[in-house]
C-alpha positions in Angstrom: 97.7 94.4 96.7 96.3 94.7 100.3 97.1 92.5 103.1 99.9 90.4 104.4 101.6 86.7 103.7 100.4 84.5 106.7 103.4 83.0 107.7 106.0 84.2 105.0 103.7 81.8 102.9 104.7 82.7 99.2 101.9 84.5 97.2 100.2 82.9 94.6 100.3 84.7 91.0 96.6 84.7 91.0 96.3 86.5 94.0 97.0 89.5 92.0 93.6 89.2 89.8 91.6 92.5 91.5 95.0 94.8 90.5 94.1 93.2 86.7 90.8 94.1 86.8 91.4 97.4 88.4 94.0 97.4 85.8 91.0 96.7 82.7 88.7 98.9 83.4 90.2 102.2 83.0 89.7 103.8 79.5 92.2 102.0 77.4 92.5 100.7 73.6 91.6 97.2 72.9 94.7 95.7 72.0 96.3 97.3 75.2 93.5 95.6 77.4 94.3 92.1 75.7 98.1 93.1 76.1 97.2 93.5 79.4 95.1 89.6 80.0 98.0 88.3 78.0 100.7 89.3 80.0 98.9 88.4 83.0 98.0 84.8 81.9 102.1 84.3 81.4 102.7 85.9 84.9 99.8 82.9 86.5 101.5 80.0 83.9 105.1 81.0 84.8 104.4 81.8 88.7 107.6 83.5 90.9 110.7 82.5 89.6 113.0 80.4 92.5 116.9 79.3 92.7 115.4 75.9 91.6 115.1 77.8 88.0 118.7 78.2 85.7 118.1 81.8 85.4 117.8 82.4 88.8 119.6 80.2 90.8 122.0 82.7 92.4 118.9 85.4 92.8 116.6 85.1 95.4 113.5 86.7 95.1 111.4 84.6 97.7 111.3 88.2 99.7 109.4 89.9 97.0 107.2 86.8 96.5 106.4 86.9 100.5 105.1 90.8 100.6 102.0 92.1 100.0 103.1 95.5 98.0 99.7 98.0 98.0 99.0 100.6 95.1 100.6 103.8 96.5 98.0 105.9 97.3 97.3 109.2 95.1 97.7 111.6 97.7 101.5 110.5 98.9 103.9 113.4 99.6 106.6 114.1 97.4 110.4 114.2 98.2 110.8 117.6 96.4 114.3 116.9 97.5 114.9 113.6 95.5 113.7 114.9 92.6 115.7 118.2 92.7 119.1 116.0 93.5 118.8 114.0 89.9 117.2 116.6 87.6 119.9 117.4 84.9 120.2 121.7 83.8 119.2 122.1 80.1 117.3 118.4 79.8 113.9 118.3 78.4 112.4 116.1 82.0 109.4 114.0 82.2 108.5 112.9 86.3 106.5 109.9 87.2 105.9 109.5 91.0 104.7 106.6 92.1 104.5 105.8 88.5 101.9 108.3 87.8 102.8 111.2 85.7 103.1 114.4 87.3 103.2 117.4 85.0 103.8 120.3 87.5 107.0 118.6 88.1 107.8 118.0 84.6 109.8 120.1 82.2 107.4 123.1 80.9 109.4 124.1 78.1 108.0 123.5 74.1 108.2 119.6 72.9 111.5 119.5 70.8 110.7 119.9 66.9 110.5 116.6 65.6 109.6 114.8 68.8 106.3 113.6 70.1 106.8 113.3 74.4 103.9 112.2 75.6 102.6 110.2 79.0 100.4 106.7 78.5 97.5 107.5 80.5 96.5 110.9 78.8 98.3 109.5 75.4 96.0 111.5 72.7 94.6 108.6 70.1 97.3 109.7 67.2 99.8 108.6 69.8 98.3 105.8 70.5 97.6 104.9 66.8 101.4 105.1 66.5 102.0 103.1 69.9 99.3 100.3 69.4 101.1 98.1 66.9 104.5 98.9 69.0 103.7 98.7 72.2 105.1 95.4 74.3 105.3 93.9 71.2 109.3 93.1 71.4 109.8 93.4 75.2 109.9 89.4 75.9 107.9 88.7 79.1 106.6 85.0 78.4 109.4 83.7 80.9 110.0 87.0 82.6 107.5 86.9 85.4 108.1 90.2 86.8 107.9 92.1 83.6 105.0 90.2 82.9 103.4 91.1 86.0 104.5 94.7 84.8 103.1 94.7 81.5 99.3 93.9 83.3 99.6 96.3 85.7 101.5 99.0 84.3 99.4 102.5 85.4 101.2 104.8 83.3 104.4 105.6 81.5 106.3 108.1 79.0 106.6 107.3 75.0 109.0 108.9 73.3 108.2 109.1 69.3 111.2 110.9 67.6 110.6 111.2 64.0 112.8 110.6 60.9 115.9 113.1 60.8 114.9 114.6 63.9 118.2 115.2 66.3 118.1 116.7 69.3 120.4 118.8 71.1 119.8 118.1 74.8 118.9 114.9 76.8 115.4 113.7 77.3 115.6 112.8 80.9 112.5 110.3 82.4 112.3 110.2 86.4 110.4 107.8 88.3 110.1 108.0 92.0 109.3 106.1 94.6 108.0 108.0 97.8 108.0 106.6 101.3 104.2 106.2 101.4 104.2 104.7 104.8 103.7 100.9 103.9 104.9 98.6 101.0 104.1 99.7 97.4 104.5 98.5 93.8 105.1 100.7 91.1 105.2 99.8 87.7 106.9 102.0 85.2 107.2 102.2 81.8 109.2 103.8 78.8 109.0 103.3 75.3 111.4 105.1 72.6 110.9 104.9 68.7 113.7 106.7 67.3 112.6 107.3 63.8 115.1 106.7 60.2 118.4 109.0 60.7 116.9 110.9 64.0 119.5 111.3 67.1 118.7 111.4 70.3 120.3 111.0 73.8 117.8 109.5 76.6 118.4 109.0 80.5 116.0 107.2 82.4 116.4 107.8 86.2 115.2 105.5 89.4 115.1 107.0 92.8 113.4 106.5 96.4 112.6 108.7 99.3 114.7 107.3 102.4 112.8 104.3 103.8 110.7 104.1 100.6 109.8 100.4 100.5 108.6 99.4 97.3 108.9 96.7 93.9 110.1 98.5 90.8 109.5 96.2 88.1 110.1 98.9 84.5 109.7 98.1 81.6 111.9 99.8 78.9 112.1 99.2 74.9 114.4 101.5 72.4 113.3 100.6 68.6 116.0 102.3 66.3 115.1 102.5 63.4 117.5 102.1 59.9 120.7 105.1 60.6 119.0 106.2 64.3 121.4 106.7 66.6 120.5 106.8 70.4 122.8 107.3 74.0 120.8 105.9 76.7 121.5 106.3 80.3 119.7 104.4 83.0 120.6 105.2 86.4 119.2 103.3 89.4 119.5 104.8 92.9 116.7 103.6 94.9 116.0 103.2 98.7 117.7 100.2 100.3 114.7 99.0 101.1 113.6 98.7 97.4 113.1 95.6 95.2 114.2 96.9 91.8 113.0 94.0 89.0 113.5 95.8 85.2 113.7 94.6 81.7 115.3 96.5 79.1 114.9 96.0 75.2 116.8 97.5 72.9 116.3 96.7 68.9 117.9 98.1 65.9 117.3 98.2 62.1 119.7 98.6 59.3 123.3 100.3 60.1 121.5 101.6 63.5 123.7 102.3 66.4 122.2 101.9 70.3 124.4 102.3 73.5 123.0 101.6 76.9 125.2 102.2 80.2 123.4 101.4 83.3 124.6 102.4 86.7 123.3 100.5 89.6 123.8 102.4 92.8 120.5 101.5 95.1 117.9 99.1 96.3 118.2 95.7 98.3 117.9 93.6 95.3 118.4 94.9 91.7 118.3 92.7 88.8 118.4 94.2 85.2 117.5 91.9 82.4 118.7 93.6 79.4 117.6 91.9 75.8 119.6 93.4 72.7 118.2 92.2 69.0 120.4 93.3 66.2 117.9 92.9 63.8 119.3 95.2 60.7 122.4 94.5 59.0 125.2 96.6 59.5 123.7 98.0 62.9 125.6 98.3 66.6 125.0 98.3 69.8 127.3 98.9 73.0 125.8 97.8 76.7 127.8 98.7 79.5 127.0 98.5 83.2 128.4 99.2 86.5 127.4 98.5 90.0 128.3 99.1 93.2 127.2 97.4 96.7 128.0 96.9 100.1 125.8 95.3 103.2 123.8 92.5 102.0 122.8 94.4 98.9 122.6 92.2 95.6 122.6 93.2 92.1 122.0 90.7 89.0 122.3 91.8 85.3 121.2 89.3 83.1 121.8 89.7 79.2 121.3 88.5 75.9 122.3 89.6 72.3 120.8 88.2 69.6 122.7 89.1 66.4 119.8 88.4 63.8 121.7 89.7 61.0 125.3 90.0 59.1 127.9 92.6 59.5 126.8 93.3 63.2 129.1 94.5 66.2 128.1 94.4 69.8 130.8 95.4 72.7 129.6 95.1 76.1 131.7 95.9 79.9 129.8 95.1 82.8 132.3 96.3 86.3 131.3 95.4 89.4 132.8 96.7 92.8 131.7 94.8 96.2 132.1 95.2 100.0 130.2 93.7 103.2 128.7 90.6 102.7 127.1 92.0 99.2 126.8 89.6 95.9 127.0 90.0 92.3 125.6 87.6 89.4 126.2 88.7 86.0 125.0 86.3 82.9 125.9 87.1 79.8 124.8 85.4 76.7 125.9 86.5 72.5 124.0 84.4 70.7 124.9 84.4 66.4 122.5 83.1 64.1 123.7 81.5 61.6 122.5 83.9 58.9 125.0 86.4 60.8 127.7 86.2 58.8 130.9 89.0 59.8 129.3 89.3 63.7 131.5 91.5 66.0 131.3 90.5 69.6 132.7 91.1 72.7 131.9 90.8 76.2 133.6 91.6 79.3 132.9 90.9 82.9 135.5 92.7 85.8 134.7 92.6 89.3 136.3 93.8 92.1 136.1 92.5 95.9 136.4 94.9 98.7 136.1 92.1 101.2 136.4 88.6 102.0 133.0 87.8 102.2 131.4 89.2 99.1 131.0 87.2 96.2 130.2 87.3 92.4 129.0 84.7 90.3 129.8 85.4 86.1 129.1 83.2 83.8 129.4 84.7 80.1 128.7 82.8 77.3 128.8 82.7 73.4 126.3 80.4 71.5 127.5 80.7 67.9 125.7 79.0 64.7 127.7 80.8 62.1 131.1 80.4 60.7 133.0 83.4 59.9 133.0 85.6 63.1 134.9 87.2 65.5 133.3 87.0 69.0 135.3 87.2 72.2 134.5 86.6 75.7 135.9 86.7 79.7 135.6 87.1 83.3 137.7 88.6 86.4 137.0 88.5 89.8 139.9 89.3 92.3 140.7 91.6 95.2 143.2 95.1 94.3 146.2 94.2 92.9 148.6 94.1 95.6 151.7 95.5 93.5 150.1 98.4 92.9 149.2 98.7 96.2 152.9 98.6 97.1 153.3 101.0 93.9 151.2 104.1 95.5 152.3 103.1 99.3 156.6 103.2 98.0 155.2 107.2 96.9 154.1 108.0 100.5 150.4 107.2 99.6 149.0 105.5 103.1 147.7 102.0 102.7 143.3 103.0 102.9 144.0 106.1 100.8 145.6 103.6 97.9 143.4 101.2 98.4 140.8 104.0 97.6 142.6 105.6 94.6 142.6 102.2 93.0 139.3 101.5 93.3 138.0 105.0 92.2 140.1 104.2 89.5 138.6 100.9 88.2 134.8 102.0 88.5 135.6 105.9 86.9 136.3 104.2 84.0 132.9 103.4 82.8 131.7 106.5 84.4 133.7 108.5 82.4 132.3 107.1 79.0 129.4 108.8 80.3 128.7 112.0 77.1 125.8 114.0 79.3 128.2 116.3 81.5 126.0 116.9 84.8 125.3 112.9 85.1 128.9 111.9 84.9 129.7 114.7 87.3 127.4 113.1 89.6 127.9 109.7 89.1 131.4 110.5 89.8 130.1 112.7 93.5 128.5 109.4 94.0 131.4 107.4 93.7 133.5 109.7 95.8 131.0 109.4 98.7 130.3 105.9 98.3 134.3 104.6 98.8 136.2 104.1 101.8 138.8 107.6 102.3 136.6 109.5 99.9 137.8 112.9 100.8 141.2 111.7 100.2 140.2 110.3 96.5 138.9 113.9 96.1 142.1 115.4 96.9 144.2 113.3 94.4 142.0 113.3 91.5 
């Protein structure tokens, strides 16, 4: 992906053929390589997405679709110091940089009994006998150009297998960085967890840049529970400002299975997380929760859908947004009830908070319901600090930046503090310190 956009002309989806063939011809198995054509013949047909489409009307990607991103070269120098300032003490860690696996930087401890950890490039063939029939088979990229794009480039990526009864007693922890290789890049990553009948297992999947690193991210990430699993799943996205991060996340479970997905995005100029839940079991859950925070003219988009397939079902979701600057927000949600889904529990929340006058956010939740005895709830908040309570912290001597501050810590910790794996939330929670106005004085009160 050499070269330059005469003109800020946008690209043409073929223009990416020679990265598909590059793609092809390493050593692969057959129904990988037609994966591969597949995906790629849906990323020509569908083209770049503009605001003239529904699903992205309020997300403008016409920035990606004007740069030429290269390969990142093999040889780029890596940010020891990005890797060491995300790495969680006692987690079993897998590192991809530049979305190549790199073992030396990887955890060197014994594979967890019951678990099968393995990278896609040097997957041995029982892994991949296991991975074939599973592989991109339920992430949905037929109008997702960007994870179609993904799917046919994809270089290399991490599969978790955990098998049935298996529980594990730390976090598996999966780190892809992006390095500042000196010119635009595109990295594709990719994660795929199969957490076997009755296994337990808590994953955290973990984006970050060198400063400067300019790059497109477009992951690629599918959870398969299957009947009684039960799996925590982090993703935290903390890229360089001058990052493009485009992901898809697919989460499916099987009878009385229970998923729950919190993703926290901190970085990048333009982050959009698609995020497809399919309750395909009866009796199963799932909880997807999200928080961002912006500021500049950063914009972050999480589209999601929730498909309840089957009866007896519950799916809670909280998405919180806090803005300043000129930043924007978009958050679509869509619960969508067959009508075999008899008993469905839903609920969805969107809360967002505006630091300033120009930032914006655009929600727009939705229920779609084609069965008769649920419960499914809905709603949407997007307002400035309550000003009583404002008034509440100054009448107790606070000073008007320093509540202002203790307020917002206050609505954003929440979510954070769901967080179960101890050294993320305490970081997350660093993070948020440092990233709000009067941050020492937060500190000091909390």
């Amino acid at each position: 992906m050499s070269g330059g956009a005469a003109g800020g002309t946008l690209l043409a989806p073929a223009d990416y053929a020679p990265e598909l063939e590059q793609a092809l011809a390493r050593p692969q198995p057959a129904a990988l390589r037609r994966l591969r054509e597949r995906a790629f013949g849906c990323f020509v047909e569908r083209g770049f997405p503009t605001v003239a489409d529904e699903d992205w009307r309020n997300t403008n990607v016409a920035p990606v679709a004007r740069q030429r991103f290269a390969p990142p070269p093999a040889d780029a120098a890596t940010a020891m110091a990005d890797v060491a300032a995300v790495r969680l003490p006692g987690a079993h860690e897998l590192v991809f940089v530049d979305g190549r696996f790199r073992r030396d930087l990887s955890s060197q401890d014994a594979t967890p009994s019951g678990v099968l950890i393995t990278d896609l490039a040097t997957a041995p063939g029982t892994a991949w006998a296991r991975l074939e029939p599973e592989l991109g088979r339920r992430a949905d990229f037929v109008d997702r150009p960007f994870a179609a794009l993904s799917t046919a480039l994809f270089e290399d990526g991490a599969a978790i297998l955990i098998e049935r009864g298996a529980e594990l007693a730390a976090p598996l922890h999966v780190i892809f960085l992006t390095t500042a290789a000196g010119q635009p890049t595109a990295v594709f990553p990719r994660l795929f967890v199969h957490a076997g009948e009755r296994s337990r297992a808590t994953i955290v999947e973990t984006y970050v840049g060198a400063a400067g690193a300019t790059a497109l991210v477009a992951p690629v990430t599918e959870i398969v529970a299957a009947p009684e699993a039960i799996v925590d799943h982090y993703k935290l996205q903390r890229e360089s400002i001058e990052t493009y991060h485009l992901g898809l996340l697919h989460v499916e479970t099987a009878r009385a299975a229970n998923v729950s997905s919190q993703s926290f995005s901190l970085g990048a100029a333009l982050a959009r997380h698609d995020v497809q839940a399919v309750l395909a079991g009866e009796g199963s859950e799932v909880t997807l929760n999200g928080l961002y925070l912006v500021r500049g003219n950063q914009l972050a988009d999480f589209h999601m859908r929730v498909d309840h397939a089957k009866p007896h079902t519950t799916s809670h979701e909280l998405f919180k947004g806090v803005l300043d600057g000129r930043s924007r927000g978009v958050f679509n949600g869509r619960i969508h009830v067959h009508p075999q889904a008899q008993k469905t529990d839903a609920k969805q929340t969107s809360r967002n908070l505006l630091l300033s006058a120009e930032s914006l956010v655009n929600a727009n939740p939705q229920l779609e319901i084609f069965a008769d005895d649920v419960k499914c709830t809905h709603g949407s908040t997007v307002g400035q600090l309550d000003e009583l309570a404002v008034f509440y912290l100054r009448s107790r001597g606070i000073g008007l930046e320093a509540a202002r501050s203790l307020l917002t810590y206050a609505f954003a910790a929440d979510l954070i503090e769901r967080t179960r794996v101890a050294d993320l939330r305490q970081g997350l929670q660093e993070y948020l310190l440092g990233w709000i106005p009067q941050g020492e004085v937060v500190r000091d009160a909390v």
